[in-house]
C-alpha positions as YAML, in Angstrom:
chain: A
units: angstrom
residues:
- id: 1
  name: UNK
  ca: [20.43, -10.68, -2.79]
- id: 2
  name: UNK
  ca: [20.06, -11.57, 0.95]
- id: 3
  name: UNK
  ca: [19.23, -8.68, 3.11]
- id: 4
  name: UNK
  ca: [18.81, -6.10, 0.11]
- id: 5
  name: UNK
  ca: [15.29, -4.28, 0.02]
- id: 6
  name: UNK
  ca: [13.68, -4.79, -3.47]
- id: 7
  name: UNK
  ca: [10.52, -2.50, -4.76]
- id: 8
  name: UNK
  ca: [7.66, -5.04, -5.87]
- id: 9
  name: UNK
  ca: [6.89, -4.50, -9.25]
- id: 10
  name: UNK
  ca: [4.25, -1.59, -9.30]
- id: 11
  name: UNK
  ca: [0.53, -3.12, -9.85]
- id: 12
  name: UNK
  ca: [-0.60, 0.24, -10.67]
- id: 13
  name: UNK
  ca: [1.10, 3.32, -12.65]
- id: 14
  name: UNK
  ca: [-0.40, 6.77, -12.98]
- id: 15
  name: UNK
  ca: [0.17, 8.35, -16.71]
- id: 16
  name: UNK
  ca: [0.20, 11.86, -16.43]
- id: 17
  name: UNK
  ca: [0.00, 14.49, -19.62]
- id: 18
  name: UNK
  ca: [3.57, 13.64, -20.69]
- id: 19
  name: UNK
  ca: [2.68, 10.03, -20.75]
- id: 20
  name: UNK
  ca: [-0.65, 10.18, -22.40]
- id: 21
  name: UNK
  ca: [0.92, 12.25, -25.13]
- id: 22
  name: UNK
  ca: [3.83, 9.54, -25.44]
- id: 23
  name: UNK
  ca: [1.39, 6.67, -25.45]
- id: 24
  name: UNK
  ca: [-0.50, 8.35, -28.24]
- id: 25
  name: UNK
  ca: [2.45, 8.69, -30.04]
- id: 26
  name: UNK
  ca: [3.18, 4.78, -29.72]
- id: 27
  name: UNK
  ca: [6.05, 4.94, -27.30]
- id: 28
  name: UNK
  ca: [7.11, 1.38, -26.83]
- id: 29
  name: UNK
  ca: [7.20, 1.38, -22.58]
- id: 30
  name: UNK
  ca: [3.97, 3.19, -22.35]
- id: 31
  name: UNK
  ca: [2.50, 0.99, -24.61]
- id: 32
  name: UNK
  ca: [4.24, -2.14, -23.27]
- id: 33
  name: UNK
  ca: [2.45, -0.88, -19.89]
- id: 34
  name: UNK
  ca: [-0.78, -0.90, -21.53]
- id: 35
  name: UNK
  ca: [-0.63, -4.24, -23.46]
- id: 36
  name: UNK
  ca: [1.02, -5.78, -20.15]
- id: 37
  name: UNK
  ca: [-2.73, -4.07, -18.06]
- id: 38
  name: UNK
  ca: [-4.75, -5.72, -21.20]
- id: 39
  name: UNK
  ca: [-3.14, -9.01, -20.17]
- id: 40
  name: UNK
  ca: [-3.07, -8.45, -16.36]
- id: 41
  name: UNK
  ca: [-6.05, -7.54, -14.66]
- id: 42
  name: UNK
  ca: [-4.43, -7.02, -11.66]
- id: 43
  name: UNK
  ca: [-1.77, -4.48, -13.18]
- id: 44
  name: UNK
  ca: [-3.74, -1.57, -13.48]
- id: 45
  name: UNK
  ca: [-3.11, 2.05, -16.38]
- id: 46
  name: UNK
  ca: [-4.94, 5.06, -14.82]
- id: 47
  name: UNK
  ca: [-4.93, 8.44, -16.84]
- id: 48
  name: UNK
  ca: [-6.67, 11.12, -14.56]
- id: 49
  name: UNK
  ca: [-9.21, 12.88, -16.92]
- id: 50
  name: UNK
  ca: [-6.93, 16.76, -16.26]
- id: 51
  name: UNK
  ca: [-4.20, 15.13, -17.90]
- id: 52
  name: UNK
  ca: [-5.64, 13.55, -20.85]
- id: 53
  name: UNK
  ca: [-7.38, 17.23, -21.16]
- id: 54
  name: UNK
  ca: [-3.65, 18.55, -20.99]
- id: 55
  name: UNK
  ca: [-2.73, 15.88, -23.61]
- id: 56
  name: UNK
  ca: [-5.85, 16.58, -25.81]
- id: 57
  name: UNK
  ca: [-4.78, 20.41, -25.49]
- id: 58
  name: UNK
  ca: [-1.05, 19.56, -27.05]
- id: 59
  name: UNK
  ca: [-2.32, 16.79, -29.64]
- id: 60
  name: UNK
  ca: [-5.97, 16.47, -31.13]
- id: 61
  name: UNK
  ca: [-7.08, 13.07, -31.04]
- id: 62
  name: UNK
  ca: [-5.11, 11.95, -28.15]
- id: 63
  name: UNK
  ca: [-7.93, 11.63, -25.67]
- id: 64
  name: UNK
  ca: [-10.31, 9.81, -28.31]
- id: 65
  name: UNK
  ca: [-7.07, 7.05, -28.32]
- id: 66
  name: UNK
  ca: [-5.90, 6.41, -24.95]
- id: 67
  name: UNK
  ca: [-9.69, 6.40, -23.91]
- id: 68
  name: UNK
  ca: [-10.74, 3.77, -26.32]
- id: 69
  name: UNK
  ca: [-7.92, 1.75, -24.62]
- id: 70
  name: UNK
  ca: [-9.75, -1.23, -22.73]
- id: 71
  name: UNK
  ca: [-7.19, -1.43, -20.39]
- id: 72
  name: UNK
  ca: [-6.91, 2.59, -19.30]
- id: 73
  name: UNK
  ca: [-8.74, 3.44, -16.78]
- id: 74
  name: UNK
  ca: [-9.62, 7.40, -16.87]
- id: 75
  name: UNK
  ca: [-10.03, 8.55, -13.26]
- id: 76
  name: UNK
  ca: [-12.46, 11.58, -13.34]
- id: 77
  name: UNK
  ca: [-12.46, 14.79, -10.91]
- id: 78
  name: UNK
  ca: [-14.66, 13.58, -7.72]
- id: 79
  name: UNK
  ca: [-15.52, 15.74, -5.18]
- id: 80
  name: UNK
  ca: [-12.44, 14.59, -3.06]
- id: 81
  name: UNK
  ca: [-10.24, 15.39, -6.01]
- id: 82
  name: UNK
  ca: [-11.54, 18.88, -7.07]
- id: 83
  name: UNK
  ca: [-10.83, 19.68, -3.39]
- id: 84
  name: UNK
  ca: [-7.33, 18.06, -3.68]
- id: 85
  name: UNK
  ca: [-6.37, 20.02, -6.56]
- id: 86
  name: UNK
  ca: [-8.00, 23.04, -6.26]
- id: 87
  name: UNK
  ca: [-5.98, 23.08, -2.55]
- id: 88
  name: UNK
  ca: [-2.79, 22.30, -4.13]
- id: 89
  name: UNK
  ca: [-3.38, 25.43, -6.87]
- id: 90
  name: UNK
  ca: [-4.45, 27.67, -3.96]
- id: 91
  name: UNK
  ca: [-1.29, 26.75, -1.49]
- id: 92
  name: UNK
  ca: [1.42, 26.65, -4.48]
- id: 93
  name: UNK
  ca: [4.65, 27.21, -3.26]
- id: 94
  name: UNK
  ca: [6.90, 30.45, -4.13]
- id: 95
  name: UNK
  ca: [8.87, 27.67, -6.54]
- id: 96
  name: UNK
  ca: [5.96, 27.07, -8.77]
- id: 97
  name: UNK
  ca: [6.67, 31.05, -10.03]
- id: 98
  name: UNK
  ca: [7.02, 31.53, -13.75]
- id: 99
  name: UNK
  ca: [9.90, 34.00, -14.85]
- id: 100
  name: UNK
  ca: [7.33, 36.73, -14.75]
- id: 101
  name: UNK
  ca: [5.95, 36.32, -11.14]
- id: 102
  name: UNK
  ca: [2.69, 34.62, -12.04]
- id: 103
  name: UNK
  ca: [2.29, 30.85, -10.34]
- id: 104
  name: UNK
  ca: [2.29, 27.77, -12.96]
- id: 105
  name: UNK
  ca: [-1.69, 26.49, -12.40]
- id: 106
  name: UNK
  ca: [-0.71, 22.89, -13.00]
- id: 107
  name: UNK
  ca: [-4.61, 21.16, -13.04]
- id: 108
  name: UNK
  ca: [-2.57, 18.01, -14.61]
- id: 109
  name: UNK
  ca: [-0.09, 17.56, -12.05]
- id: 110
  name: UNK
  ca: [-1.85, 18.83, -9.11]
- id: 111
  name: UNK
  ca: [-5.03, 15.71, -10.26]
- id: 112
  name: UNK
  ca: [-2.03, 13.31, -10.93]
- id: 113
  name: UNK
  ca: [-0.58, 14.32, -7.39]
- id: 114
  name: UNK
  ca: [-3.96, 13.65, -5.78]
- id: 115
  name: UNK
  ca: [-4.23, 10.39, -7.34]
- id: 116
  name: UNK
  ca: [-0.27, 9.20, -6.77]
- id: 117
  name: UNK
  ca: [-0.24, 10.25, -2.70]
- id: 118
  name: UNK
  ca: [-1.14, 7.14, -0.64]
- id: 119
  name: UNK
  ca: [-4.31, 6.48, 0.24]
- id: 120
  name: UNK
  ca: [-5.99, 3.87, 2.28]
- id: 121
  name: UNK
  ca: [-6.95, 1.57, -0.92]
- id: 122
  name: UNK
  ca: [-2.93, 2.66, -1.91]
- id: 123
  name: UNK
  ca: [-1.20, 2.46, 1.11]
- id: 124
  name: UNK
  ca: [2.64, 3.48, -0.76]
- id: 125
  name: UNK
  ca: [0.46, 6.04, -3.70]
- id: 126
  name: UNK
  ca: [0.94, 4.76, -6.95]
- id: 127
  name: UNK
  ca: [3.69, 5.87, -9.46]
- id: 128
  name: UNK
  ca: [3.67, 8.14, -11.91]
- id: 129
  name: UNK
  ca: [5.01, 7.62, -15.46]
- id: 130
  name: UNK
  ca: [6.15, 10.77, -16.86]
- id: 131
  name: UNK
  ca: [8.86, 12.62, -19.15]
- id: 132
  name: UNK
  ca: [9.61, 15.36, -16.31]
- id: 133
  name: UNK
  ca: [9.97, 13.45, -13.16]
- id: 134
  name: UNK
  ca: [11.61, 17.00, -11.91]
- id: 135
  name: UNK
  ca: [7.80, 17.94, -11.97]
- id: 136
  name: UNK
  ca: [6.94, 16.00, -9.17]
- id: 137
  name: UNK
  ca: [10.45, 16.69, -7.03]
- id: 138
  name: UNK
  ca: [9.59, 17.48, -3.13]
- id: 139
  name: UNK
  ca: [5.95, 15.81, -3.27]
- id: 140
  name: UNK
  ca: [7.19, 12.12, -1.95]
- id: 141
  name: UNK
  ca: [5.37, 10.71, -5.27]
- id: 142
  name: UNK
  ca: [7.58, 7.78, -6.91]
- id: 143
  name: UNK
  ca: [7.97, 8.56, -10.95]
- id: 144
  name: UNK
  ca: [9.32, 6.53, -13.65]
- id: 145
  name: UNK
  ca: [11.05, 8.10, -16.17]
- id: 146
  name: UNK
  ca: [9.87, 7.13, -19.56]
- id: 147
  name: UNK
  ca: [12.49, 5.65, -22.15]
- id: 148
  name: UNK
  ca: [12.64, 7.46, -24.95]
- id: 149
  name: UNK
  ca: [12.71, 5.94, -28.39]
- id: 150
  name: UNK
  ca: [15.65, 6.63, -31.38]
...
């Protein structure tokens, strides 16, 4: 494959809600992604903590699993994030409108969105794992759709 540009394997991969939920529910590429991270130190799982809040919300006992994963790193709401998202709520776009007018306040996607857009330690972002990769359409954030099981 002379002359064809190849993606590197990613050597990090956001999970956001939809993720956390599926790795809770033992969904074999999320959890391949996390056993791969165990053996890997340089492959690194982050959850940001809005999402596994979001996953908690959907599931009880979710967060108490995918944070006693050695592997999973939870990224927490810094200052720099909490002005991140709470920018992204405040700006939302005339899309983001619910069939009744209001605006969808995302806190998961708009913490996953901080953490995903490059940054000087991640030059291209990171990816996103996710079961709505439509979620992130427009933002420039690379997703991975995860593979459902039968």
């Amino acid at each position: 494959m002379t002359g064809e540009k190849r993606y590197p394997l990613p050597r990090a991969v956001i999970f956001d809600d939809t993720a956390a939920l599926a790795l809770g529910a033992g969904n074999a590429m999320a959890s391949r992604l996390v056993v791969e991270a165990e053996k890997d130190p340089a492959l690194r799982v982050y959850v940001p903590a809005l999402s596994l809040a979001a996953a908690e919300r959907e599931r009880a006992g979710v967060a108490e699993h995918v944070g006693a994963l050695p592997s999973v790193h939870i990224e927490g709401l810094d200052f720099a994030a909490a002005t991140a998202v709470g920018k992204r709520l405040r700006t939302a776009v005339a899309g983001d409108h619910e069939p009744d007018g209001k605006v969808e306040d995302d806190w998961s996607g708009a913490h996953v969105l901080h953490l995903a857009l490059p940054t000087v330690e991640w030059p291209c972002g990171r990816p996103v794992l996710t079961r709505t990769p439509t979620r992130y359409r427009g933002t420039g954030v690379r997703t991975i759709r995860i593979v459902e099981q039968n």
